[in-house]
C-alpha positions as semicolon CSV with decimal commas, in nm:
position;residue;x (nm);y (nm);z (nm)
1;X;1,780;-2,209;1,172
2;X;1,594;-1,898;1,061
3;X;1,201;-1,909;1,010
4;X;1,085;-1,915;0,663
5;X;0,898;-1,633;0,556
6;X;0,508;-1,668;0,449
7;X;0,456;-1,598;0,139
8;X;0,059;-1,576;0,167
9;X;0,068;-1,300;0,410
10;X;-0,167;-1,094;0,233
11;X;-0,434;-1,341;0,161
12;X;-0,479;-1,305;0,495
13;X;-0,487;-0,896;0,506
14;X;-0,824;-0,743;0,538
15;X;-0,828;-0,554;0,207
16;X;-1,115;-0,393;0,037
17;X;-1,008;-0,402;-0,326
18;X;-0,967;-0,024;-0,504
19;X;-1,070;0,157;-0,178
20;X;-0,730;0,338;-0,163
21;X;-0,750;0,426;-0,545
22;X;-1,097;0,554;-0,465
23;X;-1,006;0,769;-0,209
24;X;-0,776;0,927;-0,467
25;X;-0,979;0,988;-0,728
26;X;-1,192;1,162;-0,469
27;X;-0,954;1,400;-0,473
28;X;-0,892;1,430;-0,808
29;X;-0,533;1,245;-0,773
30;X;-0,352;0,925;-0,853
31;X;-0,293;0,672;-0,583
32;X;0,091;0,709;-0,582
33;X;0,052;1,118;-0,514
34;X;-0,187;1,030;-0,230
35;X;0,042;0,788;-0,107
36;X;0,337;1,063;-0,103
37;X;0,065;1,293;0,034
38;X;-0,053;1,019;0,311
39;X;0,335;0,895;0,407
40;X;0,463;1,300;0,432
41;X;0,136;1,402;0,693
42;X;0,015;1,040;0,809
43;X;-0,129;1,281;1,123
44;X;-0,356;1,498;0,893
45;X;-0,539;1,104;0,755
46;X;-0,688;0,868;0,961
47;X;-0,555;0,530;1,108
48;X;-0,673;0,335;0,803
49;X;-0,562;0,538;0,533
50;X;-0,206;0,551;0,692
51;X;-0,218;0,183;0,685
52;X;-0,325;0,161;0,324
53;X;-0,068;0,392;0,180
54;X;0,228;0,207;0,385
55;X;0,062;-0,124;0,188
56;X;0,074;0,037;-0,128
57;X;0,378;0,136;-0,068
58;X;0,508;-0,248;0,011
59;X;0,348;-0,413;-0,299
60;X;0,480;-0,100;-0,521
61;X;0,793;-0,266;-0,387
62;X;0,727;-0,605;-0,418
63;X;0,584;-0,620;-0,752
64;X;0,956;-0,398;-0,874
65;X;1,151;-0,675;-0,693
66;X;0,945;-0,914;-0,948
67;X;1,000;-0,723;-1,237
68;X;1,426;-0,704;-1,178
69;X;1,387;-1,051;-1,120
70;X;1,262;-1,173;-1,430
């Protein structure tokens, strides 16, 4: 029998709301071309912002799945 998978997996992520999208407009870009940016050099960014892109990246993803659903 396979495991069922949690759906509330990222109410339990340690996520500071808008940080990524900050970090962006820091730069004077949008989130999804410092994504690409993040994802194509993840050694030129720090541990954290590698990890942040690669969740934007999944709930990008996830909310598209949604949408096709519907």
């Amino acid at each position: 029998m396979a495991k069922k998978k949690k759906k509330d997996w990222i109410k339990k992520a340690d996520i500071k709301e808008g940080a990524f999208t900050a970090k962006a407009k820091k730069k004077g870009i949008t989130s999804a071309q410092l994504q690409e940016n993040v994802l194509a050099n993840p050694d030129e960014y720090d541990e954290k912002t590698v990890k942040q892109a690669n969740l934007r990246k999944t709930l990008v993803g996830l909310k598209k799945k949604k949408k096709e659903k519907k």
